[in-house]
C-alpha positions as CSV (number, residue, x, y, z in Angstrom):
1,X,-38.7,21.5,-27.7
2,X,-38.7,22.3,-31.1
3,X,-36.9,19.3,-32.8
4,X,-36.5,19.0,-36.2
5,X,-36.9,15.5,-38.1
6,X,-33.0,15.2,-38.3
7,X,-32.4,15.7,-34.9
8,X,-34.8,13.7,-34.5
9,X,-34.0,10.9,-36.4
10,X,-30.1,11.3,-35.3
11,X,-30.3,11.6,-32.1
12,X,-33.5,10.6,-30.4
13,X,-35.5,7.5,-32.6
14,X,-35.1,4.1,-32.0
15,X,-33.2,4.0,-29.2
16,X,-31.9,0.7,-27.9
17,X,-30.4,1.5,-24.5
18,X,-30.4,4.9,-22.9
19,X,-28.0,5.7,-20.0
20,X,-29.0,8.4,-17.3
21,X,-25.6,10.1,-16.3
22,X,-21.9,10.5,-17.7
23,X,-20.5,9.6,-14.7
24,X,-18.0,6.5,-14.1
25,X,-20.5,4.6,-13.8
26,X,-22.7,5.1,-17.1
27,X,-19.7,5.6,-19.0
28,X,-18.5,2.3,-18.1
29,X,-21.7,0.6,-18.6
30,X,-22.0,2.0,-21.9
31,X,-18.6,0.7,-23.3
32,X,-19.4,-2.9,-21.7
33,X,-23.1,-2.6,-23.5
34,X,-21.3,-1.5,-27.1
35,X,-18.8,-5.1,-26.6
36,X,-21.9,-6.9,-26.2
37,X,-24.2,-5.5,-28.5
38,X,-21.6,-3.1,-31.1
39,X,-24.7,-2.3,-33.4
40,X,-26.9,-1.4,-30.8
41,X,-28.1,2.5,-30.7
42,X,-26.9,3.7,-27.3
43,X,-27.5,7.3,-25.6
44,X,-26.1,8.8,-22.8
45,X,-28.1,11.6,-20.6
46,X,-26.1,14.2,-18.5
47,X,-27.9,17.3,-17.0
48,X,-24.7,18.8,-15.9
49,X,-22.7,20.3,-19.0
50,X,-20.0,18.2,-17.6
51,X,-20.4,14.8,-15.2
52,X,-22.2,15.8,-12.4
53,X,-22.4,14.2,-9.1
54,X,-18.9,13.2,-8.3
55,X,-17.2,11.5,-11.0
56,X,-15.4,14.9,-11.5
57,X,-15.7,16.5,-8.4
58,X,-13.7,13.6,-6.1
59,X,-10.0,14.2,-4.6
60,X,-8.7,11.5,-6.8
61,X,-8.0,8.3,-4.3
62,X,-8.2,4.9,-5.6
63,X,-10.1,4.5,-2.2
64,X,-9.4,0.7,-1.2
65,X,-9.9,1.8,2.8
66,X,-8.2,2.8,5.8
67,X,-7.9,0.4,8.9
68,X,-10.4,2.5,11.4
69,X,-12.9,2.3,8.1
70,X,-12.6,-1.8,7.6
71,X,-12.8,-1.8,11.9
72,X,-16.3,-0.1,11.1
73,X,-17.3,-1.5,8.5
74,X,-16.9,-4.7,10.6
75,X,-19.2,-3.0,13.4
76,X,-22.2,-3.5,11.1
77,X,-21.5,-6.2,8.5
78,X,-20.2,-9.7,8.7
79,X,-16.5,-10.6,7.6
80,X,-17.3,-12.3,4.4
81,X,-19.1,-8.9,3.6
82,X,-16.4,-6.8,4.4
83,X,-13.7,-9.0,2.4
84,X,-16.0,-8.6,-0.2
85,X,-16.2,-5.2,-0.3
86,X,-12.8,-4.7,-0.3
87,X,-11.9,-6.8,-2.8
88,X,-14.7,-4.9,-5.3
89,X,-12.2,-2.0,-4.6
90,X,-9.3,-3.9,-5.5
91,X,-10.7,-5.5,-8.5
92,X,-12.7,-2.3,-9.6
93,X,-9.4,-0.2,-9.5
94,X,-7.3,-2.8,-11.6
95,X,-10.3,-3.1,-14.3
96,X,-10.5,0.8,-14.3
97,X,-6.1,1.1,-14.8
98,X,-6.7,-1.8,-17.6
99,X,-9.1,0.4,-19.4
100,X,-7.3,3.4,-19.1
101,X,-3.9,3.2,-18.4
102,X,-1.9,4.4,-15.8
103,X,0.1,7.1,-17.7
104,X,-3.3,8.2,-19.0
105,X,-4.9,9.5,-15.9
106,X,-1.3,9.9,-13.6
107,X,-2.1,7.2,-11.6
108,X,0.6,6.8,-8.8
109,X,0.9,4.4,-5.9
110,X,2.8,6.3,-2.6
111,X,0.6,4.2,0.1
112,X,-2.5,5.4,2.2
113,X,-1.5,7.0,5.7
114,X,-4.2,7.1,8.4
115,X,-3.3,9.9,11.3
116,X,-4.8,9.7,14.2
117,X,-5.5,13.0,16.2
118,X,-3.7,13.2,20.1
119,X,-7.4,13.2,21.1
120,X,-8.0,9.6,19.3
121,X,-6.1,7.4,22.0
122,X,-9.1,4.8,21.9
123,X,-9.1,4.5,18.2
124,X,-5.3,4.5,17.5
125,X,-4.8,1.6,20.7
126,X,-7.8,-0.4,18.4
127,X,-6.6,0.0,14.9
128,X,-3.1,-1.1,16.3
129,X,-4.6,-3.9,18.3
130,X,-6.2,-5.5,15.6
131,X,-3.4,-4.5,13.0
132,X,-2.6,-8.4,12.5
133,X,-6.1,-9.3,12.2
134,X,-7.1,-7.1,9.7
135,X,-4.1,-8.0,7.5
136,X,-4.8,-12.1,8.1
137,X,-8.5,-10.9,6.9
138,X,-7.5,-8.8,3.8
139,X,-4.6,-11.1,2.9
140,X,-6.4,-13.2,0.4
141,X,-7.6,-10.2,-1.3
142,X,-4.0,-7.8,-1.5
143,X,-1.7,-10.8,-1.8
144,X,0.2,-9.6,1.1
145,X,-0.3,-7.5,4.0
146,X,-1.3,-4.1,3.4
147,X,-1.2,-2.1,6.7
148,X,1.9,-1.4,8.8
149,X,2.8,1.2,11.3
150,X,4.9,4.4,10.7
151,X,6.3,7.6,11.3
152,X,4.9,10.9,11.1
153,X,7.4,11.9,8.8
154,X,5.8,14.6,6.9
155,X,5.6,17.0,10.2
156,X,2.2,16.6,10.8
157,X,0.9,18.5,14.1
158,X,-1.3,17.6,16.8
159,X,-1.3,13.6,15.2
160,X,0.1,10.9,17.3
161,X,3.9,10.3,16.3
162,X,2.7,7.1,14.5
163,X,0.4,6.4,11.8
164,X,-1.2,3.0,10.0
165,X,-0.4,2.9,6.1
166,X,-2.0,0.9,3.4
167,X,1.1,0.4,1.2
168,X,-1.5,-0.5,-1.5
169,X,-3.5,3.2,-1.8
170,X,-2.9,4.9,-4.6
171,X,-3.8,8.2,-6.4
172,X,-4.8,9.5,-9.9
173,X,-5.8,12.7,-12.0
174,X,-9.5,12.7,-11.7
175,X,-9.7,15.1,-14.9
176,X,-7.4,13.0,-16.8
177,X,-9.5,9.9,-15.8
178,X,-12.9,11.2,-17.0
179,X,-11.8,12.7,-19.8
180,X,-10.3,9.7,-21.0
181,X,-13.5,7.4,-20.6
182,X,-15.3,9.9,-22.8
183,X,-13.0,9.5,-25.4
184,X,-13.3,6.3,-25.4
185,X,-17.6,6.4,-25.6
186,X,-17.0,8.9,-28.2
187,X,-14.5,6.5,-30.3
188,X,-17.1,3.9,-30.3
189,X,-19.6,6.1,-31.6
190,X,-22.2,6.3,-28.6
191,X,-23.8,9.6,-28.2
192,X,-23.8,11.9,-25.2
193,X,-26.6,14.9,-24.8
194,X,-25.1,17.0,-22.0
195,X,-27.9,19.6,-19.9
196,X,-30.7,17.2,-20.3
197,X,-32.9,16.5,-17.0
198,X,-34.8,13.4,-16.9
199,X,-37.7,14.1,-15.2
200,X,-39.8,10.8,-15.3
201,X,-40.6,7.9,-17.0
202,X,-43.3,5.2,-17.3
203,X,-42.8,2.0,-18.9
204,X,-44.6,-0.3,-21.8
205,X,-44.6,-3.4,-23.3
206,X,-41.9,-3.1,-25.6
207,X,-40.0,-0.2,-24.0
208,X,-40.0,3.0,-21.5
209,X,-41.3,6.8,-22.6
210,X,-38.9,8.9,-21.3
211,X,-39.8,12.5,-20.5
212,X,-36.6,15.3,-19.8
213,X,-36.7,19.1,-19.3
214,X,-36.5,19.7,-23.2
215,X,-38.5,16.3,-25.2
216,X,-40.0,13.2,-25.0
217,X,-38.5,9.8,-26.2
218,X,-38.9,6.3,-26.5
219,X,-35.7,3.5,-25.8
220,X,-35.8,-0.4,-25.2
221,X,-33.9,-0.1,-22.0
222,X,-33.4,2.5,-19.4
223,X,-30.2,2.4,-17.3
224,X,-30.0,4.6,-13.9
225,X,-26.8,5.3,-13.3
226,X,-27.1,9.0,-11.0
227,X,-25.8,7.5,-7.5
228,X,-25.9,10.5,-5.2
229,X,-29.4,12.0,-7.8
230,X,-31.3,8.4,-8.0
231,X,-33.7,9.7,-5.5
232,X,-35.6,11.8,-7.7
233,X,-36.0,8.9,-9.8
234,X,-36.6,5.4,-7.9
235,X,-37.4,4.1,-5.1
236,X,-34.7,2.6,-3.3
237,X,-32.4,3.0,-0.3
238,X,-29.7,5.9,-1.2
239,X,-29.4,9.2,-0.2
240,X,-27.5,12.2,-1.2
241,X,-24.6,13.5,0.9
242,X,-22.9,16.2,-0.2
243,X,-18.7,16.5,0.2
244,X,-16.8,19.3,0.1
245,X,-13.4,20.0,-0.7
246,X,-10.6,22.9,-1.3
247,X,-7.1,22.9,-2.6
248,X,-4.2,25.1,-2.0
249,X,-2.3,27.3,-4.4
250,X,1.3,25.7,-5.2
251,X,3.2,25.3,-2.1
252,X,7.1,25.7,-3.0
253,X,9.2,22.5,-1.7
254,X,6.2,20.7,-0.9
255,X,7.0,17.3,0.8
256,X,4.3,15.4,1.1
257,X,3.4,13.2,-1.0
258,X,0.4,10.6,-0.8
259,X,-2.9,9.9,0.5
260,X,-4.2,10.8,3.9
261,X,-7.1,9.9,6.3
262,X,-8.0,10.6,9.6
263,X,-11.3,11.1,11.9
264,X,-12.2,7.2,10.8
265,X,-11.6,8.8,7.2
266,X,-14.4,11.7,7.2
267,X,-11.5,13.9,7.1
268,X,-8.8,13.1,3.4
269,X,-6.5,15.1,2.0
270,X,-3.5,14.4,-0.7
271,X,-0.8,16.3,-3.0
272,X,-1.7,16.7,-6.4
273,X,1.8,18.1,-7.2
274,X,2.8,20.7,-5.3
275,X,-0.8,21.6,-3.5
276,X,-2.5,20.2,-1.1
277,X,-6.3,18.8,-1.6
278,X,-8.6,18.6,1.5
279,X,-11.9,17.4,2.3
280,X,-14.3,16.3,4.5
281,X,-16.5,17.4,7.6
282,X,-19.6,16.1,6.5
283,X,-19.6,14.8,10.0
284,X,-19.9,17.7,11.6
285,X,-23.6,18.0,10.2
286,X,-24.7,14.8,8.5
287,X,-28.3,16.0,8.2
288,X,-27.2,19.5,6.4
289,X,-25.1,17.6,4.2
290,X,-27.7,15.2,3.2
291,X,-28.3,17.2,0.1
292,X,-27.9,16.9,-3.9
293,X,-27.5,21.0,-4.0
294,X,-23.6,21.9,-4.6
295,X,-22.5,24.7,-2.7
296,X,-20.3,24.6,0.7
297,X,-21.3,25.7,4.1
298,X,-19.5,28.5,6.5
299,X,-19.6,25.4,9.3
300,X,-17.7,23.2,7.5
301,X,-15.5,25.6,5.3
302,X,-14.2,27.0,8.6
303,X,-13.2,23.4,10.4
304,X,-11.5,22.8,6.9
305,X,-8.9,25.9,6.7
306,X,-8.9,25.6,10.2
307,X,-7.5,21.9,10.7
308,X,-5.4,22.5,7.1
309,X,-3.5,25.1,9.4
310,X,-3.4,23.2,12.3
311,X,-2.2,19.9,11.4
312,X,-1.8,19.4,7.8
313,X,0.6,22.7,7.2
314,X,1.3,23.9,10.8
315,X,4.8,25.6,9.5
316,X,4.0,26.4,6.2
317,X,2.7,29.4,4.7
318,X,-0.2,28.4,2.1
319,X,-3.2,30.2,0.7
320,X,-6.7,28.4,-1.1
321,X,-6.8,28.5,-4.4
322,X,-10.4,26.6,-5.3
323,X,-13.3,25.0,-3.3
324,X,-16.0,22.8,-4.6
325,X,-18.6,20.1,-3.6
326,X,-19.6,16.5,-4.9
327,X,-22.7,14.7,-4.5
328,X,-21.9,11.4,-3.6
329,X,-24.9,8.3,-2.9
330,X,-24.6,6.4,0.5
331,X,-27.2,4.0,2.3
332,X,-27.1,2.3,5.7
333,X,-25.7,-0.8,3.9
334,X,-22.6,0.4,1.8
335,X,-23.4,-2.7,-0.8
336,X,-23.6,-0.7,-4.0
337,X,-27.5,-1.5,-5.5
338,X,-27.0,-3.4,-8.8
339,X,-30.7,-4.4,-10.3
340,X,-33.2,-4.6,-12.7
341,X,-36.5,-2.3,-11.7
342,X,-39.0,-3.7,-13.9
343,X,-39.0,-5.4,-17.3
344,X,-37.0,-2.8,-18.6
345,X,-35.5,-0.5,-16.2
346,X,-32.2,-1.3,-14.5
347,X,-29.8,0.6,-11.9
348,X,-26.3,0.8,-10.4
349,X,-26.2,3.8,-7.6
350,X,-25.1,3.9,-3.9
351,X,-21.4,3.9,-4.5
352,X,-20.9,5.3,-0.7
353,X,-18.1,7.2,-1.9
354,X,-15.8,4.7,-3.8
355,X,-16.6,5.9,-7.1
356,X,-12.9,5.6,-8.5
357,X,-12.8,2.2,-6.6
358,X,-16.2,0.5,-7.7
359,X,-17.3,2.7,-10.4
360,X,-15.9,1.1,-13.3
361,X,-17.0,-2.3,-12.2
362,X,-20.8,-1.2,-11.3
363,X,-21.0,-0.1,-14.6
364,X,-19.8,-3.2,-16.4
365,X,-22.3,-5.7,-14.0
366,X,-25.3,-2.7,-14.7
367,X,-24.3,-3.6,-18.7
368,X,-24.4,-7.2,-17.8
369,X,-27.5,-7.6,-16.0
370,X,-29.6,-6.2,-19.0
371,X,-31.3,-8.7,-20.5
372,X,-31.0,-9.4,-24.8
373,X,-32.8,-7.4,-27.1
């Protein structure tokens, strides 16, 4: 690229931290790095002219977990894990309302309902079974019990008559969220060059060359912070999987109003005002969706309008207004990977899908485990 020395010099020379992606994550890692070091030189990288991945792209739940999803996550990880987990959700969500503010990005708190199909006798019979347990597990973390049993109030079809709520879900403006972290990087003066790939990088002594689609550079530190992308730049255990998503045109006297799971939560939808977001399905081809292209599939597109119809608005006349797809960064383990690479390289990927949840929290430990200058 043909820089000039003030571009340069501005934008590009002695560079103490540099950031790979705009997302929740490396937003939030660059704020905590600017409280601990305010007159170091930070850059943020985005190749997307907006966050890619799916800091924009997500339905908007805080994401904390439905009852079948703690059952499984039980399956394959030990209770102290799971506790854990959870309560990086809980903590992660009330660092990210502290930062921004409720009334800032709409967030609302009208519970989390989990339906269970009229196929899903096993599953409801278990989640209900161990309805006690789970809330004498989780009470330490929610203060309280969080699931209890309810009507299918909202006219739901083909769903059992009851569901299991989480009276602690909540929901927010994803927009409204993201828009309001970069204000605040931009307030504090950190810079952020959007449509910038970085392609590689080899470390030195006293730093890391960094080489993107359009120029070469040199910073102190390198942060990775592209969950659902890191492949294509370390070597450790995440993958891409690829969600997709639709929302409806306004829907006159809409009455529902919340979050909702079902399908052990590969299937969520919500209100955001008077529409209905729904996504999901990735299920129905895991390999195909193990991709960081954006795009949809006919496969999946069709099980969506068809179960919206179905069993979300059975009576109600609706039409789609917008689809879309998020890359999201899952693992076998669903332990978000927090580390330093080498002398000078660092990460925080593999969110598994609880961006809003974790997000804000892996990017303040990525800042934290960075050593001094």
């Amino acid at each position: 690229m043909n820089l000039s020395y003030w571009e340069y010099k501005t934008w590009l020379s002695d560079i103490d931290f540099t950031i790979v992606g705009s997302g929740i994550v490396g937003l939030n890692c660059a704020l905590q790095l600017y409280k601990r070091f305010p007159k170091a030189k930070i850059l943020i990288l985005e190749k997307g002219f907006l966050p890619q991945g799916a800091s924009t792209k997500n339905a908007g739940f805080a994401c904390f977990g439905s009852i079948s999803e703690v059952l499984s996550d039980l399956e394959c990880h030990r209770e102290k894990e799971v506790v854990a987990l959870v309560e990086q959700r809980w903590k992660g969500v009330q660092f990210l309302r502290k930062n921004v503010g409720d009334d800032t990005m709409d967030f609302q708190v009208h519970g989390g309902h989990e339906l269970f199909l009229n196929s899903a006798d096993e599953l409801f019979q278990k989640c209900e079974n161990r309805l006690v347990e789970i809330n004498r597990l989780l009470r330490p973390v929610y203060g309280a019990d969080a699931f209890h049993l309810g009507p299918n109030t909202f006219g739901f079809n083909k769903v059992k008559e009851k569901y299991i709520t989480n009276v602690f879900e909540g929901q927010l403006d994803t927009g409204k969220m993201m828009n309001s972290l970069l204000q605040l990087v931009h307030r504090a003066g950190i810079k952020i060059l959007n449509s910038i790939t970085v392609e590689s990088f080899s470390e030195g002594v006293a730093g890391v060359d960094v080489k993107t689609n359009l120029f070469e550079f040199k910073t102190k530190k390198l942060l990775i912070a592209t969950n659902g992308f890191a492949a294509s730049l370390l070597n450790e255990e995440v993958k891409p999987a690829r969600a997709q998503v639709l929302i409806t045109e306004p829907i006159q006297n809409l009455a529902i109003k919340g979050t909702f799971h079902f399908d052990e939560g590969y299937y969520y939808f919500r209100n955001v005002g008077n529409r209905i977001l729904f996504g999901g399905g990735r299920n129905l081809d895991f390999k195909g969706e193990e991709t960081s292209q954006f795009g949809s599939s006919k496969q999946i597109q069709d099980n969506l309008k068809k179960l919206l119809k179905e069993v979300i608005l059975p009576n109600t006349p609706h039409q789609i207004d917008l689809r879309w797809s998020g890359i999201m960064g899952v693992g076998q383990q669903k332990k978000p990977i927090v580390k330093q690479i080498s002398n000078h390289v660092y990460c925080g990927v593999r969110l598994g899908g609880m961006g809003i949840a974790i997000g804000s929290a892996i990017g303040k430990d990525l800042a934290n485990i960075t050593s001094r200058l």
